[in-house]
C-alpha positions as CSV (number, residue, x, y, z in Angstrom):
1,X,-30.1,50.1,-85.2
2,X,-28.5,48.1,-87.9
3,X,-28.3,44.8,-88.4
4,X,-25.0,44.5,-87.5
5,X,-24.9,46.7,-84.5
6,X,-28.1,43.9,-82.7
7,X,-25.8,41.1,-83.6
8,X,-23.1,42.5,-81.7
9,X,-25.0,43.6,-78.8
10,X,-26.6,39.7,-78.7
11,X,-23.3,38.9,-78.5
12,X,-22.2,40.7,-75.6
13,X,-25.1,39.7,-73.9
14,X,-24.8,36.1,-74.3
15,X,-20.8,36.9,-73.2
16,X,-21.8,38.5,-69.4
17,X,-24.2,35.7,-69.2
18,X,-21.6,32.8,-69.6
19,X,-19.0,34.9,-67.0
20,X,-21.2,35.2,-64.6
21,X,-22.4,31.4,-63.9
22,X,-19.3,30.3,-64.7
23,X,-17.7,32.9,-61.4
24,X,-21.1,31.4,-59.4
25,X,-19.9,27.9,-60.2
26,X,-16.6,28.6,-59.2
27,X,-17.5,29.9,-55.7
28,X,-19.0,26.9,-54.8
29,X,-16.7,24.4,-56.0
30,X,-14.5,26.1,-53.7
31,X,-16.7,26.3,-50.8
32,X,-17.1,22.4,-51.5
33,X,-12.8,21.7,-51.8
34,X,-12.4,24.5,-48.4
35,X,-14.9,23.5,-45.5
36,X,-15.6,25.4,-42.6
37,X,-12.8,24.5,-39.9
38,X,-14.7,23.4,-36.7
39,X,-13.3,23.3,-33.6
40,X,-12.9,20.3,-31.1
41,X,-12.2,19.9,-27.9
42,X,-9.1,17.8,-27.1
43,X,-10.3,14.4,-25.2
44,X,-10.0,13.8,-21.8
45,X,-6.9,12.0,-21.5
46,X,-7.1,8.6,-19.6
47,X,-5.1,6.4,-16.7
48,X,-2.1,5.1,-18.7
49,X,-2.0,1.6,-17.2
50,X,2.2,1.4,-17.8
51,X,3.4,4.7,-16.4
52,X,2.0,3.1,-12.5
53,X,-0.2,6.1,-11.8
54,X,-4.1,5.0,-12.2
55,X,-5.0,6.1,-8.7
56,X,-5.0,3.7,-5.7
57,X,-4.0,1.0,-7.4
58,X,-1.0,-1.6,-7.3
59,X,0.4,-3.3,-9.9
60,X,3.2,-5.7,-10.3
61,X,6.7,-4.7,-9.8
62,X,5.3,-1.7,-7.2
63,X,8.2,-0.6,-4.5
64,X,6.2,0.4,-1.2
65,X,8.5,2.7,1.5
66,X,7.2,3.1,4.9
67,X,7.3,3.0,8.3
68,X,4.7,1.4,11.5
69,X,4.5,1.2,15.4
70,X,2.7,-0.8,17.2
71,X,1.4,-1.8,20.9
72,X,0.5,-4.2,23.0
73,X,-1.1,-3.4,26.2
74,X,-1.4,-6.9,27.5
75,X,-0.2,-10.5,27.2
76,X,-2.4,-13.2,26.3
77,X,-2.5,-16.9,27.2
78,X,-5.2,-17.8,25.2
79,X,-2.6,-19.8,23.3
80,X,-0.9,-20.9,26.2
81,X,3.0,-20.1,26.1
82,X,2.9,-17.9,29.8
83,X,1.0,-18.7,32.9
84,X,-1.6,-16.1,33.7
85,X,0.6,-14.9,37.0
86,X,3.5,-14.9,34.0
87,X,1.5,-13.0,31.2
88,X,0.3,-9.9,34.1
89,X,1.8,-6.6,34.1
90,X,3.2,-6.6,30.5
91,X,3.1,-4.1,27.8
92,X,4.7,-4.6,24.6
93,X,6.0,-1.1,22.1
94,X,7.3,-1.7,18.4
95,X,8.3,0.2,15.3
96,X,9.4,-0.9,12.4
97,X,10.6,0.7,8.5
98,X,9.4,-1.2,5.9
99,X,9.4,-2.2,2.4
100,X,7.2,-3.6,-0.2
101,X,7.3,-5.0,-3.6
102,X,4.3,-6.4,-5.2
103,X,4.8,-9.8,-7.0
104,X,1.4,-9.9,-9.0
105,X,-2.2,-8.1,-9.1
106,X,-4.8,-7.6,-11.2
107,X,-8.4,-5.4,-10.8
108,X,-9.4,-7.4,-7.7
109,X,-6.0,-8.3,-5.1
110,X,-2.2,-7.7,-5.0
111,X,0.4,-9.8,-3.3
112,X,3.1,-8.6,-1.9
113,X,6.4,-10.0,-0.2
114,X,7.2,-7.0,2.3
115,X,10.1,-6.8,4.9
116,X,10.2,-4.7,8.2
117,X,13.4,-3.4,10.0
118,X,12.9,-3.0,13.1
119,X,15.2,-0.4,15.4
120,X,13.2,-0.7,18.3
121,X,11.3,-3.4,20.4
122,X,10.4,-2.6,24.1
123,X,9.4,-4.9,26.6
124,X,7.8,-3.9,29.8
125,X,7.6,-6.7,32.4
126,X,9.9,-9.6,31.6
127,X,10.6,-11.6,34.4
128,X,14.6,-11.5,35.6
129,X,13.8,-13.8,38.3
130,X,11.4,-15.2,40.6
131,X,11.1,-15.9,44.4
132,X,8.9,-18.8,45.7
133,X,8.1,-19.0,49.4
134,X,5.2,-22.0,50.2
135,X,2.9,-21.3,47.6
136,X,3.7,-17.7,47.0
137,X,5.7,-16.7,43.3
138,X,6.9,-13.1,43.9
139,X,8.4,-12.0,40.5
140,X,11.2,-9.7,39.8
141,X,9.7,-7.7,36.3
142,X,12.2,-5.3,34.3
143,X,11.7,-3.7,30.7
144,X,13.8,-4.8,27.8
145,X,15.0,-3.5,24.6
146,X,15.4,-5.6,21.6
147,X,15.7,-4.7,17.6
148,X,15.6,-7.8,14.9
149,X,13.6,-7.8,11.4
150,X,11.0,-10.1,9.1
151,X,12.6,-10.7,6.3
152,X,9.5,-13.8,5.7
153,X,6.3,-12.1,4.7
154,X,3.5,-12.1,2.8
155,X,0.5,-9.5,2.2
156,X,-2.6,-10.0,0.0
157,X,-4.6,-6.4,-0.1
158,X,-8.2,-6.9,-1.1
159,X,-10.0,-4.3,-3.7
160,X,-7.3,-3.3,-5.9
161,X,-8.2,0.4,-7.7
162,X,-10.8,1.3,-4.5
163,X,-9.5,4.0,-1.7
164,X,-9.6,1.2,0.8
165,X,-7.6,-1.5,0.7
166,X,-8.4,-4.4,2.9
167,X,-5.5,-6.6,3.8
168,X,-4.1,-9.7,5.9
169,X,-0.6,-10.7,6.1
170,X,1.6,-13.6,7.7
171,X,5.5,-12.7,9.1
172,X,8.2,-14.4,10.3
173,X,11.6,-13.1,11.9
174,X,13.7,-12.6,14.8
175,X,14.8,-10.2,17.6
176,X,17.8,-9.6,20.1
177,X,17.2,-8.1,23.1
178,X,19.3,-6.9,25.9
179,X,18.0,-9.4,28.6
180,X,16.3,-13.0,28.5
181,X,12.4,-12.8,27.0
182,X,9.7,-13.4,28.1
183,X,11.5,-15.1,31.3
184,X,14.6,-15.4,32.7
185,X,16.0,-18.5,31.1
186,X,14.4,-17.9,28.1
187,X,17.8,-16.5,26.5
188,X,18.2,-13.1,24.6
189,X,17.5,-14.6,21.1
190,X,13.4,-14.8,19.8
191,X,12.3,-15.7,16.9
192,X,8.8,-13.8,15.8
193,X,5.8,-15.3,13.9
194,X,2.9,-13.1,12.9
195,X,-0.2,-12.9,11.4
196,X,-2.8,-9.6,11.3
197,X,-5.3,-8.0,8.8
198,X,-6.2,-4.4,8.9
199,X,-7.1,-1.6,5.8
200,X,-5.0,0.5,4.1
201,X,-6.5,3.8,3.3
202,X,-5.4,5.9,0.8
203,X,-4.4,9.3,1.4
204,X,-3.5,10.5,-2.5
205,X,-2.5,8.5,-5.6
206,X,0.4,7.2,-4.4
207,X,0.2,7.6,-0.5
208,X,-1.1,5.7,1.8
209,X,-1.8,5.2,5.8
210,X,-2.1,1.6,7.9
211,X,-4.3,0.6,10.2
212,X,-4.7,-3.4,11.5
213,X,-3.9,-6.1,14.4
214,X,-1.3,-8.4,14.5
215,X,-1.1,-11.6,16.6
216,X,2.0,-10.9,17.7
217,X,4.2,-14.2,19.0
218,X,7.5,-14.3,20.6
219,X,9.4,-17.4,21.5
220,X,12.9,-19.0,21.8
221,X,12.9,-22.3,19.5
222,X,14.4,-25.2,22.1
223,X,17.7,-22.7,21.3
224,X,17.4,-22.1,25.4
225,X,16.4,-22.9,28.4
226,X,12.3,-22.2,28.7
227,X,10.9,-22.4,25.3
228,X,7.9,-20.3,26.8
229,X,5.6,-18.1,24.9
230,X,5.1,-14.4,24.6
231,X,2.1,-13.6,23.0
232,X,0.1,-10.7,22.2
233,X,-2.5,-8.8,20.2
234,X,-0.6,-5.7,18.7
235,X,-2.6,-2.9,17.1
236,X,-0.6,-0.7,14.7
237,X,-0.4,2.1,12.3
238,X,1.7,3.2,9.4
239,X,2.4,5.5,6.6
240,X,3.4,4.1,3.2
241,X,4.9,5.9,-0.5
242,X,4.6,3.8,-3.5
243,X,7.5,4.2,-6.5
């Protein structure tokens, strides 16, 4: 081979040589500028505290529909108002619609002013008149049917966010009935005070159900005749939507 000819082969050499590191270094700049796509999972997505949908829980500006009955299967004259020959033989049926709108809350209680329409109040046993002979009071008893509303009311639920909801509540309002309450010059016209605590379980997110006692007071104002007292324990239940 001639001098030339190992010059030129040299050459060539040297030539494949330089390609090929400079096609290696290539590769793996471009596995350095083009990394592997790994997937990920999409996070769990959490309670958005603004749309009003983190589960049992109420927040401010909360619109409660719903709807309750209640009875009474006795009076009571524990705080006076009827005699005890008065307060016998009485039973007392309500229901009621109701709405709710909560004025504040935070993680622990929420306050709400509430209002209850009431269709129908029956009274069993009201007194349309009396007969006294010696000693003896025989009474004349009759059942009467009244609607009204509490447009006054208060109700602080306990454990904001948990499934159960303890509550109490205070209520004032009025009814009309169709004959005098709770005696027979007591007039038509009764003005209602309440106050009762119970739970308020809920059912879904947004649904819940009612259960509690109310003290339950019925009485005329000095408006007429016998300002005399109806009261009663009334247990209850109801069924509530919040918007």
């Amino acid at each position: 081979m001639t001098r030339y000819n190992r010059v030129t082969c040299a050459f060539l050499f040297l030539m494949v040589l330089t390609f090929s590191s400079s096609a290696q270094v290539s590769d793996s700049a471009t596995s350095v500028l083009h990394p592997i796509a790994v997937p990920v999972s999409d996070p769990l997505p959490l309670p958005d505290a603004t749309s009003g949908n983190i589960p049992y829980t109420l927040k401010r500006g909360d619109n409660e529909f719903g709807f309750w009955g209640g009875v009474s299967f006795k009076a009571t004259t524990i705080f006076a108002g009827l005699h005890k020959d008065e307060a016998s033989d009485r039973k007392f049926v309500v229901a009621a619609l109701r709405y709710g709108r909560t004025l504040a809350a935070n993680d622990s209680v929420a306050l709400q002013y509430t209002l209850a329409l009431i269709p129908l109040a029956v009274a069993t046993g009201v007194i349309v008149s009396r007969t006294t002979v010696g000693s003896v009071t025989t009474f004349r008893r009759e059942t009467a049917y009244g609607a009204g509303l509490t447009p006054a009311a208060l109700q602080l639920d306990f454990a904001n966010g948990s499934k159960v909801h303890p509550f109490i509540h205070v209520n004032g309002g009025l009814l009309i009935f169709n004959k005098p309450v709770p005696i027979e010059d007591s007039g038509k016209f009764a003005f209602v005070g309440e106050a009762g605590t119970g739970v308020r379980i809920f059912t879904s997110d947004r649904r819940a159900l009612s259960l509690g006692v109310r003290f339950h007071h019925i009485s005329n104002g000095n408006t007429s005749g016998s300002n005399r007292g109806l009261n009663q324990f009334i247990f209850y239940a109801g069924f509530s939507v919040f918007k």
